[in-house]
C-alpha positions as CSV (number, residue, x, y, z in Angstrom):
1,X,0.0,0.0,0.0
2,X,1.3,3.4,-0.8
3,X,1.5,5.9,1.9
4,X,1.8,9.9,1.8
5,X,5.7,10.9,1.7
6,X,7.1,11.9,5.2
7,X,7.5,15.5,4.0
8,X,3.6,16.2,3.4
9,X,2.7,14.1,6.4
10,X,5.0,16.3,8.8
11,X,3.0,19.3,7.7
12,X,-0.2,17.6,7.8
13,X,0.0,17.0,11.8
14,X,-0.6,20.5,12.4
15,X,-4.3,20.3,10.7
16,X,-4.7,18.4,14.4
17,X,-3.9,21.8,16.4
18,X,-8.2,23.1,16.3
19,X,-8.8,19.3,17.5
20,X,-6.0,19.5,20.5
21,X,-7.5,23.3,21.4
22,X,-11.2,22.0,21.3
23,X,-10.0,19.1,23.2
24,X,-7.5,21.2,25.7
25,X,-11.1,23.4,26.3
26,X,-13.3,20.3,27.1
27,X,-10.7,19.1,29.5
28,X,-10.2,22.6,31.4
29,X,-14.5,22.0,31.7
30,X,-14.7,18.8,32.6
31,X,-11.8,18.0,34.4
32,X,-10.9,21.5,36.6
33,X,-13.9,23.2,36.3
34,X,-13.2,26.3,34.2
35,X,-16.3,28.0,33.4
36,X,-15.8,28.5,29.5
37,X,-19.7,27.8,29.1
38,X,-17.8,25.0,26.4
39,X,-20.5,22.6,26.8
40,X,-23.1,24.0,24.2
41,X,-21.2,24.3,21.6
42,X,-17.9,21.3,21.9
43,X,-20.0,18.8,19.3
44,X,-20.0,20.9,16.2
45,X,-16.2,22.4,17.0
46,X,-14.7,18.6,17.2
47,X,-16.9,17.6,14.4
48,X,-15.8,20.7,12.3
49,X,-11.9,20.1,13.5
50,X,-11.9,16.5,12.9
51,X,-13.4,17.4,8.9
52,X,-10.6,19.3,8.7
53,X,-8.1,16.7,9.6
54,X,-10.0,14.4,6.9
55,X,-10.2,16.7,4.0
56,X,-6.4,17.7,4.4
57,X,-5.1,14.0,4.4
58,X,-7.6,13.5,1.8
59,X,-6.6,15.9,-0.5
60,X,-3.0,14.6,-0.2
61,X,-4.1,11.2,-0.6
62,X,-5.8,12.3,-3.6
63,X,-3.0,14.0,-4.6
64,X,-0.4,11.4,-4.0
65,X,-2.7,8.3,-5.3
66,X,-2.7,6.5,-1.6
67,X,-5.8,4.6,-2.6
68,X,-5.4,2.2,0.4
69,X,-5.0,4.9,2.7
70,X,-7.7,7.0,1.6
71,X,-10.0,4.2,2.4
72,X,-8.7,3.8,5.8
73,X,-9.5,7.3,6.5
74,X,-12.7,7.3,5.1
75,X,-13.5,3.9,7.4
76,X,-12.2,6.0,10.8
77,X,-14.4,8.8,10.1
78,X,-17.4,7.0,9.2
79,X,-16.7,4.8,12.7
80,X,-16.0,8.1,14.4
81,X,-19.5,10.0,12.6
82,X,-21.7,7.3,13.8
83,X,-20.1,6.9,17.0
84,X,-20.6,10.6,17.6
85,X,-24.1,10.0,16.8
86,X,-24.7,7.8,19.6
87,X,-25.7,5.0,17.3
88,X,-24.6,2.1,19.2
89,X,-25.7,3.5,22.6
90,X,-28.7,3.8,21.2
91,X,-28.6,0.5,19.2
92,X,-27.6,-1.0,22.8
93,X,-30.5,0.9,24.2
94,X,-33.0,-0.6,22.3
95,X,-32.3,-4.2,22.7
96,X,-32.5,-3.6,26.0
């Protein structure tokens, strides 16, 4: 399987720096209590930063022909969309 050249992929790990800040927020709620009134709004921000991780190694997928490891992306984010989506609580839920 052909992979995306070391180069690209060293610039591509800073797509992850909205994910890390929305994360970093959620923790500072959760964990220590920091009222940043985060809670309302974390969903759409970690969807929208994780789209953003897709689409960049997508494109250079695209780019670069890496086929196999387009589809490997496209598998984690359909796993991660549906697990966002409560799906298999509520899948649990209901055979319950």
């Amino acid at each position: 399987m052909k992979r995306i050249d070391k180069q690209t992929e060293r610039r591509l790990y800073w797509l992850f720096t909205p994910m890390a800040i929305v994360v970093v927020a959620l923790i500072l709620e959760l964990w220590f209590g920091v009222d940043l009134k985060f809670m309302t709004w974390y969903q759409p921000a970690l969807l929208g930063s994780l789209l953003i991780v897709f689409a960049g190694y997508s494109i250079a997928a695209i780019k670069q022909k890496c086929w196999g490891e387009l589809a490997v992306a496209m598998i984690i984010l359909i796993v991660t969309l549906i697990n966002m989506g409560n799906f298999f609580v509520d899948l649990l839920m209901h055979e319950l």
